[in-house]
N, C-alpha and C positions, 0 to 999 in steps of 0.2 A: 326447716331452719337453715339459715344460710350464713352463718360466721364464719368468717375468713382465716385462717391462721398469717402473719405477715412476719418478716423478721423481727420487727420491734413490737410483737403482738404473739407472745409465746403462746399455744394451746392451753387452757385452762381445763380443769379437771373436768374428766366425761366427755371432752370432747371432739374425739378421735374422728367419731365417723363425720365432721366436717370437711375433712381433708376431702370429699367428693368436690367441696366446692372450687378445689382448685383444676379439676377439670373443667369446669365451667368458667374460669378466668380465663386459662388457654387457652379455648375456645373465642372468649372475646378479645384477646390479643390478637387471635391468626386472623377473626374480621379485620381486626382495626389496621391490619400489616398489608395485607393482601385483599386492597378496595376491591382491587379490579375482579377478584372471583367472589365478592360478594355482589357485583352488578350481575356477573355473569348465571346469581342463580335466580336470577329472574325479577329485578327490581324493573318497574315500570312508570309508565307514566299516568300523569291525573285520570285518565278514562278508563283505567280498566275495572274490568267488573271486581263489584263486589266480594269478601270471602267468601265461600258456600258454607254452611255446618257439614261434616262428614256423616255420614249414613249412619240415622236413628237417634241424632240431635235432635232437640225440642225443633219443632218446626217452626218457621218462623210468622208473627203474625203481625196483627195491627196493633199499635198502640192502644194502651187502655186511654187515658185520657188525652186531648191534643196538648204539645207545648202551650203556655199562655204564649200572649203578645211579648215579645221580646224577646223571644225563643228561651228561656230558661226557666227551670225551676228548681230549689235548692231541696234538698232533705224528703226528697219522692220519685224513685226509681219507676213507678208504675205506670210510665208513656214509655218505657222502653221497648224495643221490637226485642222476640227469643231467636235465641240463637248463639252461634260459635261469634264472637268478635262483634257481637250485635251490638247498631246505636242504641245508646239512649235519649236518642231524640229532644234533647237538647236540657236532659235529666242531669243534676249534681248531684254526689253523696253530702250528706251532712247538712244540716241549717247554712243560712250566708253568714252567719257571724261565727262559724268551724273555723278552727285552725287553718284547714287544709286551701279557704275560702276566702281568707282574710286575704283586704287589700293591705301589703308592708312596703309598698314603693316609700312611705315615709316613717318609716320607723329608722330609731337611731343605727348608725354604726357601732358592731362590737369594737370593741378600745381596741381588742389584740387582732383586728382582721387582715391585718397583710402578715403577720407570721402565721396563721390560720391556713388565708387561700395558699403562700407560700409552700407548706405542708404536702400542699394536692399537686400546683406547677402551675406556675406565673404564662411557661410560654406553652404549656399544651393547649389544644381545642377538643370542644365539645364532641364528642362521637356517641351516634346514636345507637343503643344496642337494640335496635326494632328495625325493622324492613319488611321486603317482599319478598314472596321466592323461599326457599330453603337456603342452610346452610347443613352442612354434611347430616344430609335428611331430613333436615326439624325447619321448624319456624321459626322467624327470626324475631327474637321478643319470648315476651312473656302473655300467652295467651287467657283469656277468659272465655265462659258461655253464664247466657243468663237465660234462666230457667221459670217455668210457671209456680205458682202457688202449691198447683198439685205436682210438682216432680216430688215423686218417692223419697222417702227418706232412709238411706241407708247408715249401718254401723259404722264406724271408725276407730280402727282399733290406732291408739299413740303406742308409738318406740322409743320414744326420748324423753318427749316433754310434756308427758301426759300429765302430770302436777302442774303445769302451766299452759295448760290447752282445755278449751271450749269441750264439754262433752256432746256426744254426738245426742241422736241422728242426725246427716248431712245432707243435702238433696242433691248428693253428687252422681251424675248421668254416669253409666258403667264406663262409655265413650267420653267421658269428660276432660277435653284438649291437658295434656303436661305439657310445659314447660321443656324444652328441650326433645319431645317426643316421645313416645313408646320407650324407647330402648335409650335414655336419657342417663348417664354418670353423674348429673350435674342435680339444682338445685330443686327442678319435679314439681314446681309449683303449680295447685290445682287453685282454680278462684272459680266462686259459682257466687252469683247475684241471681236470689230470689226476689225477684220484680215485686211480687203481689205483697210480699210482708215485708217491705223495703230491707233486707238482711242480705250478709254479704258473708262469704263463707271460706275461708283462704287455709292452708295445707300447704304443708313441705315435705320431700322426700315423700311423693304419693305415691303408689300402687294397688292399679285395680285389682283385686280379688275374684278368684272364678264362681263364688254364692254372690259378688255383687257387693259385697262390702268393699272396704280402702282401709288400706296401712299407711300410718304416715306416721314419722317424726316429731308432729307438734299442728294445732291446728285452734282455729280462731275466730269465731263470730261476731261482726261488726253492724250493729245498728245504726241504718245509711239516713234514719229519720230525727237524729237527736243528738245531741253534742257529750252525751253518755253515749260515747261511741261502741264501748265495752264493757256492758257495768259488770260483770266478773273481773274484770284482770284485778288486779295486784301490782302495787309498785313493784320493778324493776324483773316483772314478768316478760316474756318472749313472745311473738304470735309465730305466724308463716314467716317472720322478716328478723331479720338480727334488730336491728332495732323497736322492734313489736308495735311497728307501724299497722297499717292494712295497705298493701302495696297497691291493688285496684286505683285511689283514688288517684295515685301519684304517678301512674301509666299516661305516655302521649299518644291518646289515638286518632287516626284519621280522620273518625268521623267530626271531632272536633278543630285539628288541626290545617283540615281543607276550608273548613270557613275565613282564616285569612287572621290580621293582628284581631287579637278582641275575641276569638273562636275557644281556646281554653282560656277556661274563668278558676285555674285553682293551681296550687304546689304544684311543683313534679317530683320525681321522686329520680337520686342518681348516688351513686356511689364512689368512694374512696379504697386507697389501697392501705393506708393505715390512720385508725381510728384510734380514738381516747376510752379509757376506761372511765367514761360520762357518760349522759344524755341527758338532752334538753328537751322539756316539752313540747308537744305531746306526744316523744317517744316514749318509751317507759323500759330503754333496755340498753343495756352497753354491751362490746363484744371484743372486748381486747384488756391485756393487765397493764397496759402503758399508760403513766399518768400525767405523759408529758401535755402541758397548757397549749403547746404549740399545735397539738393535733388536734383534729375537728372531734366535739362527741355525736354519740348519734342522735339525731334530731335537728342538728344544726341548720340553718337555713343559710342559704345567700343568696342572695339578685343580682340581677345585672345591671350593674350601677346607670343613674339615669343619664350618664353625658353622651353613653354607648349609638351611637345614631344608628339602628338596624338599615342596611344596603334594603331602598326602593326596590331591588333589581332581585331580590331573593324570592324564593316561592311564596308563594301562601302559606306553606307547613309551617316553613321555616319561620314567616314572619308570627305566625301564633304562636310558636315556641319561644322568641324571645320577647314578644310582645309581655307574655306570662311568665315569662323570666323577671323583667323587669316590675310588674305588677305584684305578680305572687311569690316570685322565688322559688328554690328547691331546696328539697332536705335529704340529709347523710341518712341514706336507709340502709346499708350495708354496707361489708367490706368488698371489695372488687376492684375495677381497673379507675385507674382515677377520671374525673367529669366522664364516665359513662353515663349518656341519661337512658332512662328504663321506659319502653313502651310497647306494643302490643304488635303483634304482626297483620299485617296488612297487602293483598295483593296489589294496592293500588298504588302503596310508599312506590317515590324513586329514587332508589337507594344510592346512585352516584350523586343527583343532585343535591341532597339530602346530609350526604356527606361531604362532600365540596363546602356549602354552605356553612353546615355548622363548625367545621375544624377551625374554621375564620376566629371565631369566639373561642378567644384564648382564658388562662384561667384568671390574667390579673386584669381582666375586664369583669370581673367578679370583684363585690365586699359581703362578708359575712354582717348579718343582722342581729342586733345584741341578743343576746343568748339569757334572758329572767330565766330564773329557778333552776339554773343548771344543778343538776345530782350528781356527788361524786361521792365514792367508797366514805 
């Protein structure tokens, strides 16, 4: 679980052991201050190999079925290779007509979107919280592994939110990559994508157990085949995410990002430093007692409005990220540093270019997309 405490967002009751999460904001402040030793821990250029899985990861294999022609397929994980950070070979979660999937390049403007974006900062830019290399030990991002049919299925015992958490078994690998690493203060997110049963399996506050089970805070099963992406939740239930999204879909990763404008085909997923006690579909969770209008709730989406001309001269990353800004937009998945966008670590990211480029994209190059069926107290 990852709710933020903020000045204008008092802790709300039971919610003490979130205060982890502000080690993990610090953390993304000292990136976003000190570029130069985020290059320094090993950000690279487009050729470098591959991540490895670390020792006694699923091994990695061949796709089950090939992509069709057009390299995509929506709502069928199983042309995916196994592995730590493994493609899915040109695999989407969810049907094409998912939330996460929908073309909104023309959907209306919310009435209230420049006191909205205003909330977040007009003159900040984009900073990516994914790269290559380490930061003080871990990886930079929020990592996944996707697993076979047959990976084991082990117990999960809930700390928190076990009234609003998936019951187990989990097919979670004992090595299965956290979020901030091993020895991680921070937010511990564990995501495991069962290829063969299209399901997707996401955790907070993880730890491996020495019989092989995991302890976690709250945890959450997502069906990657069907637009009942959750059929247990419950209005105004939690997953792995303050906003009780599934963060996997909303990860920028490489394998998509290196294909150029047009390479990701879905949302992203990025956060805020103070949220509304709302949400708007298809999150299904707020995480702050402020009920000011002017603040974003969770769920919220925005694009990058379309007069934005993305710079010819940008990478490839960078062009599929805003290309997919523009098309698909992002949503408030949590409390954190403002327009941090969330994605996967990558030995190949180059984290100075990377960041160069996106800082450019300021926030009032953003409008908010009307917001139907917003939920409030």
């Amino acid at each position: 679980m990852t709710m933020t405490p903020t000045p204008c967002a008092p802790l709300l009751p039971g919610d003490a052991f979130r205060k982890r999460r502000l080690g993990a904001i610090s953390r993304c402040l000292a990136i976003a201050s000190f570029g130069a030793l985020v290059a320094a821990c090993g950000g690279g250029g487009g050729d470098a190999a591959p991540v490895s899985p670390p020792p006694g990861s699923p091994a990695p294999g061949a796709p089950a079925p090939a992509p069709p022609p057009g390299g995509h397929v929506y709502g069928d994980v199983r042309g995916a290779t196994l592995g730590v950070g493994a493609p899915l070979n040109g695999a989407l979660p969810f049907p094409a007509n998912n939330d996460w999937n929908a073309d909104i390049s023309g959907l209306p403007i919310d009435p209230n979107s420049d006191n909205l974006i205003a909330s977040i900062g007009l003159t900040r830019g984009l900073f990516p919280d994914f790269g290559a290399g380490l930061w003080e030990g871990a990886p930079i991002g929020i990592p996944y592994v996707v697993v076979a049919g047959t990976q084991p299925r082990v117990a999960v015992q809930f700390t928190d939110y076990g009234d609003e958490s998936d019951a187990g078994p989990y097919p979670i690998p004992l090595n299965a990559p956290i979020e901030g690493g091993p020895s991680s203060a921070g937010d511990r997110h564990v995501i495991v994508i069962d290829r063969d049963n299209n399901r997707l399996y996401e955790t907070g506050n993880s730890y491996p157990q020495s019989d092989g089970s995991w302890r976690a805070s709250g945890g959450a099963v997502f069906h990657l085949d069907s637009n009942n992406v959750r059929p247990t939740a419950r209005p105004r239930w939690t997953s792995a995410d303050a906003a009780g999204l599934p963060i996997f879909p909303g990860l920028v990763r490489y394998d998509e990002a290196s294909l150029g404008a047009g390479g990701i085909r879905h949302a992203l997923r990025f956060t805020v430093s103070q949220t509304r006690r709302a949400y708007v579909p298809p999150a299904t969770h707020w995480a702050s007692s402020n009920t000011s209008p002017n603040l974003p709730p969770m769920g919220m989406r925005v694009r990058l409005k379309a007069g934005y001309a993305i710079p010819p001269g940008f990478s490839a990353e960078a062009q599929a990220i805003l290309t997919a800004l523009k098309t698909h937009g992002m949503m408030v998945a949590d409390n954190g540093s403002n327009w941090f966008l969330s994605g996967a670590p990558d030995e190949r990211w180059n984290n100075d270019r990377l960041k160069s480029e996106l800082r450019q994209v300021l926030g009032r190059d953003f409008e908010v997309v009307r917001m139907d069926g917003l939920v409030t107290p």
